[in-house]
C-alpha positions, 0 to 999 in steps of 0.5 A: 808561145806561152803567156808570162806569169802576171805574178812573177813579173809583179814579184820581180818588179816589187823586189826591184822597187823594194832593192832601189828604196833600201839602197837610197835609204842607204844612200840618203840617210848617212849623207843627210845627216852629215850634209845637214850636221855640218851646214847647220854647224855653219849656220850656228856659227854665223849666228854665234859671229856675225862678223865671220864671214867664212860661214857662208862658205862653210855652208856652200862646201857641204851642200856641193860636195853632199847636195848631190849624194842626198839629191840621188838618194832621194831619186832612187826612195822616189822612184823605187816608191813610184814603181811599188805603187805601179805607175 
């Protein structure tokens, strides 16, 4: 039987980490921005009226709606950076 070749098993490796960090850079940065943008919106807002109560929801929506894109984007930067470095 024959021996794997050690540098084509690394190279398949560091392509698949390289794939999983473009991809959740693809992922992270657009519904960062759009999460953050709309959240601090929010925020301003509330500072700008502090008697407008409708803030503090308009900071929930985004965070549920895009908390959970930004959370796997970062998962998928995270373990594509993990498996780059080899543990």
């Amino acid at each position: 039987m024959d021996d794997p070749n050690p540098s084509r098993i690394l190279a398949g490796n560091a392509a698949g980490a390289v794939a999983m960090i473009i991809i959740g850079l693809v992922i992270f940065i657009p519904s960062g921005l759009c999460t953050g943008i709309i959240g601090g919106g929010a925020l301003i807002g509330m500072f700008v009226n502090p008697r407008n109560f409708d803030g503090i929801a308009m900071i929930i929506i985004p965070l549920v709606v895009g908390g959970p894109f930004v959370a796997g984007g970062f998962a998928l930067i995270w373990s594509g950076i993990k498996r780059l470095r080899g543990r």
